[in-house]
C-alpha positions as a Markdown table, in Angstrom:
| # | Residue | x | y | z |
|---|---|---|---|---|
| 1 | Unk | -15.1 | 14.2 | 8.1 |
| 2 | Unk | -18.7 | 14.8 | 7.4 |
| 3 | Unk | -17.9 | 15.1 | 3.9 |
| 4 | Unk | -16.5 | 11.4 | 3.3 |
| 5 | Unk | -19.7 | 10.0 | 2.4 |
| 6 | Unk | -20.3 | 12.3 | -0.5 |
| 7 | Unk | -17.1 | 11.2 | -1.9 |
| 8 | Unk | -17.9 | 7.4 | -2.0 |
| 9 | Unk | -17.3 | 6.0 | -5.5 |
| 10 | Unk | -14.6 | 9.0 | -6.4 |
| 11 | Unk | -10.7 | 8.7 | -7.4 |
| 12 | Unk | -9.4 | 9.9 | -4.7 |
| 13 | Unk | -6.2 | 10.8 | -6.8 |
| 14 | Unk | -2.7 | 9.0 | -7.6 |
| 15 | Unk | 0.3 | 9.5 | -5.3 |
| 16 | Unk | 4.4 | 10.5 | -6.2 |
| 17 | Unk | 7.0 | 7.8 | -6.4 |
| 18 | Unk | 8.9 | 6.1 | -3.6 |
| 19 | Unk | 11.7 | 3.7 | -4.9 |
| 20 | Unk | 11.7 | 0.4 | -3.3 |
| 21 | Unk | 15.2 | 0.2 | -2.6 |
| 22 | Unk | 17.5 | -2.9 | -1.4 |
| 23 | Unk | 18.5 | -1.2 | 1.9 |
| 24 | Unk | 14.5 | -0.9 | 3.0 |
| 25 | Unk | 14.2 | -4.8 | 1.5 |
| 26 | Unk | 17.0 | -5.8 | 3.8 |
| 27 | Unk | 15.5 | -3.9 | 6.8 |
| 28 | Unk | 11.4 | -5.4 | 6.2 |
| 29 | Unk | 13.3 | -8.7 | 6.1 |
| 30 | Unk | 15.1 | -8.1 | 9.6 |
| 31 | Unk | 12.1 | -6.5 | 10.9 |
| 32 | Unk | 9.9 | -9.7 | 10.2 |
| 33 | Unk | 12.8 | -12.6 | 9.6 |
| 34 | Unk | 11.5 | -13.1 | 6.1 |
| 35 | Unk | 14.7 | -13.8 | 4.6 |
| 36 | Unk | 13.7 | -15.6 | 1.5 |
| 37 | Unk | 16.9 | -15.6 | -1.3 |
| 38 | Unk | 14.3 | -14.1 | -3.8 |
| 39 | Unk | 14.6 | -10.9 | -1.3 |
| 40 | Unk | 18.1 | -10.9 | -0.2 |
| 41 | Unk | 20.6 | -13.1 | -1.9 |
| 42 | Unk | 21.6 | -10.9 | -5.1 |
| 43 | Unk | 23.7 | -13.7 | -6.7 |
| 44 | Unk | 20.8 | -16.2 | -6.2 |
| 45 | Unk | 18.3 | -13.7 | -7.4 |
| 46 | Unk | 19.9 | -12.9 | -10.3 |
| 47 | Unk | 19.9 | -16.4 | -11.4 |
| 48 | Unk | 16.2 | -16.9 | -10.2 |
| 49 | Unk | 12.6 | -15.9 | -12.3 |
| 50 | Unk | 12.9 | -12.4 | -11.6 |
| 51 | Unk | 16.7 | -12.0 | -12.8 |
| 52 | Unk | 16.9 | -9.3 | -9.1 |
| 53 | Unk | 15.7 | -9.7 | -5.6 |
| 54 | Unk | 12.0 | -8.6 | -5.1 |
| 55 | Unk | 10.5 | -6.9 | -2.4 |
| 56 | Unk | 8.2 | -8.8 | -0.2 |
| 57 | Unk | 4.7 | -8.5 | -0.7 |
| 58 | Unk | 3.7 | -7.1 | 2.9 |
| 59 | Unk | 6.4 | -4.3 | 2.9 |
| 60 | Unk | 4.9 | -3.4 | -0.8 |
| 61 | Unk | 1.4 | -3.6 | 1.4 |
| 62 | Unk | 3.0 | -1.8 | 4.3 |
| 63 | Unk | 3.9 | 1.3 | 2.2 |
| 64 | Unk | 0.3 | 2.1 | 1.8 |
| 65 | Unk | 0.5 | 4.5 | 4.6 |
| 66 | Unk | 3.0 | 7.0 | 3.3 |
| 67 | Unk | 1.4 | 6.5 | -0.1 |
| 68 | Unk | -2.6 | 7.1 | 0.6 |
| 69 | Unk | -1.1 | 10.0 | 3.2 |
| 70 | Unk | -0.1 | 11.8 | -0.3 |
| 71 | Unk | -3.2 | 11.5 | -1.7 |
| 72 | Unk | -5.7 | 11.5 | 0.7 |
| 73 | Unk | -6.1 | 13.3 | 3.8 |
| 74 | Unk | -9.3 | 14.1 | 6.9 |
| 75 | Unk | -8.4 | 17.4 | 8.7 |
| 76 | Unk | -11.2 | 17.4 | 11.2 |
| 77 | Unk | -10.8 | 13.9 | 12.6 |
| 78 | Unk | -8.8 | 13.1 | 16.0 |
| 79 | Unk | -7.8 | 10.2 | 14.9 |
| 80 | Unk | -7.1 | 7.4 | 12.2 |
| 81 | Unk | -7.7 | 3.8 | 12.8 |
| 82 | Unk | -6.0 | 1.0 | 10.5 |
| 83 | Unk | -8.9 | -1.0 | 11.0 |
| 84 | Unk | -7.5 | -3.7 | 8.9 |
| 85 | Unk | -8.3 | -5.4 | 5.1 |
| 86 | Unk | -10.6 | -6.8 | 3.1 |
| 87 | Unk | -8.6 | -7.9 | 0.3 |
| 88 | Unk | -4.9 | -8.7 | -0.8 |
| 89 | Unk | -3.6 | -9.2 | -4.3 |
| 90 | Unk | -0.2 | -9.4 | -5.1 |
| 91 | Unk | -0.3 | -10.3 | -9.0 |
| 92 | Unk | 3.1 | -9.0 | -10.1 |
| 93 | Unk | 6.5 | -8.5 | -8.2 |
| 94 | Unk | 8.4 | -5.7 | -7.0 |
| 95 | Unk | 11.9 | -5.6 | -8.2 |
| 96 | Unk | 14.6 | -4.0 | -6.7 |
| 97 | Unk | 15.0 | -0.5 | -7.1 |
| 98 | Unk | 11.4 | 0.0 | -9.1 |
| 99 | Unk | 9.5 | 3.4 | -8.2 |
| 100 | Unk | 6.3 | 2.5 | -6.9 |
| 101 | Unk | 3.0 | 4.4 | -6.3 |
| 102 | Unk | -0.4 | 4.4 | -5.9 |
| 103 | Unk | -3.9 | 5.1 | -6.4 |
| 104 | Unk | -7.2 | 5.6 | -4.4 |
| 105 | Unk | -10.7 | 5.3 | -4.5 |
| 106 | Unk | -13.3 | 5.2 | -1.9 |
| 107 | Unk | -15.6 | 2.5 | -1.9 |
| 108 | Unk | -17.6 | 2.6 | 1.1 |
| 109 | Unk | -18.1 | 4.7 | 4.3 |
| 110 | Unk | -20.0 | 3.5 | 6.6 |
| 111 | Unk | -20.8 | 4.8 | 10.3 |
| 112 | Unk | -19.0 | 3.7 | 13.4 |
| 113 | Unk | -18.7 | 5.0 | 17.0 |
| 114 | Unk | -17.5 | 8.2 | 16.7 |
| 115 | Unk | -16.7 | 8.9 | 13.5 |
| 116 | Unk | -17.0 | 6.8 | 9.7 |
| 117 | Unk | -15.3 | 3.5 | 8.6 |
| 118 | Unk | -14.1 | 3.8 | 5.3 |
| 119 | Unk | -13.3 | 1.4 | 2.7 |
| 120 | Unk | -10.4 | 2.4 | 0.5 |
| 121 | Unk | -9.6 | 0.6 | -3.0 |
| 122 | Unk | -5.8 | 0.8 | -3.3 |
| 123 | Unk | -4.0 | -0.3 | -6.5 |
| 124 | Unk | 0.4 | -0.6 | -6.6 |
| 125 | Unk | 2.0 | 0.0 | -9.6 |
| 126 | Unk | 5.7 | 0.0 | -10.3 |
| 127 | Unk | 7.0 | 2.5 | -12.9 |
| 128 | Unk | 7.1 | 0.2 | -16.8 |
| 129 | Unk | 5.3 | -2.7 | -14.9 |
| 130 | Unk | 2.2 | -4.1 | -17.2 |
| 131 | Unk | 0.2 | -5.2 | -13.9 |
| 132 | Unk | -1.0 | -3.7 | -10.8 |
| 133 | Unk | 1.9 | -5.4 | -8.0 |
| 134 | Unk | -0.5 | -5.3 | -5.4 |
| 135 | Unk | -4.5 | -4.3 | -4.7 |
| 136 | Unk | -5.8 | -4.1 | -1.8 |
| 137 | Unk | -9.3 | -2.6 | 0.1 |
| 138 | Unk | -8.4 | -1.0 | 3.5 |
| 139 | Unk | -10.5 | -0.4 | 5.9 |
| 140 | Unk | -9.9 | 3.1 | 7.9 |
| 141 | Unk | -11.7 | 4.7 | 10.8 |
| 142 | Unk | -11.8 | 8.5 | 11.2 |
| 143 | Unk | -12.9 | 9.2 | 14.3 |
| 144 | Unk | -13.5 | 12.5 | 16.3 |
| 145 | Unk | -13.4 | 13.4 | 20.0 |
């Protein structure tokens, strides 16, 4: 934990794939009743601007965890603390099936109460997208005893 603010301004790396499937779609929808056509009507969707349903933007945003826990990870702290966002882009769209991932960069750590708030830059891509499909700056607290 000490060592985070030496690391501010780095790439903290790039993560693997996870495939956005339309089962997980279906189940974010349920889970939040967001069930916009553009997400779960596949005859609609294939008529509409994307040709396929699209994932929503929040479960695109909500698979940060499992993503930045690929890349990046504080063996020393008790805990982690989503302490929430600073920014959220979503400038392309998710289609069905697309293999997302991500990259990180640390852009700020600051002290807190036990431990460091860190700022973390994360940028979405899809697999033969030409734009990022989401950005985002989350805020994370690593806090000991």
């Amino acid at each position: 934990m000490a060592e985070l603010p030496a690391l501010v301004g780095t790439r903290l790396g790039s993560s693997g794939t996870m495939v956005v499937t339309q089962d997980r779609i279906d189940t974010f929808a349920e889970a939040t009743d967001d069930r916009q056509w553009i997400h779960v009507d596949h005859d609609r969707a294939r008529t509409g601007p994307f040709g396929t349903t699209i994932a929503h933007g929040y479960l695109t945003l909500s698979l940060a965890v499992p993503l930045l826990w690929e890349i990046f990870e504080v063996s020393d702290c008790d805990q982690v603390v989503n302490y929430g966002l600073n920014k959220v882009r979503f400038p392309a769209p998710v289609p069905v099936d697309s293999m997302l991932s991500a990259v990180a960069d640390l852009v700020a750590v600051e002290p807190c109460t036990g431990g460091y708030q860190a700022t973390i830059a994360l940028t979405f891509d899809v697999e033969g997208g030409s734009r990022p499909v989401c950005i985002a700056e989350m805020l994370l607290r690593f806090l000991a005893g």
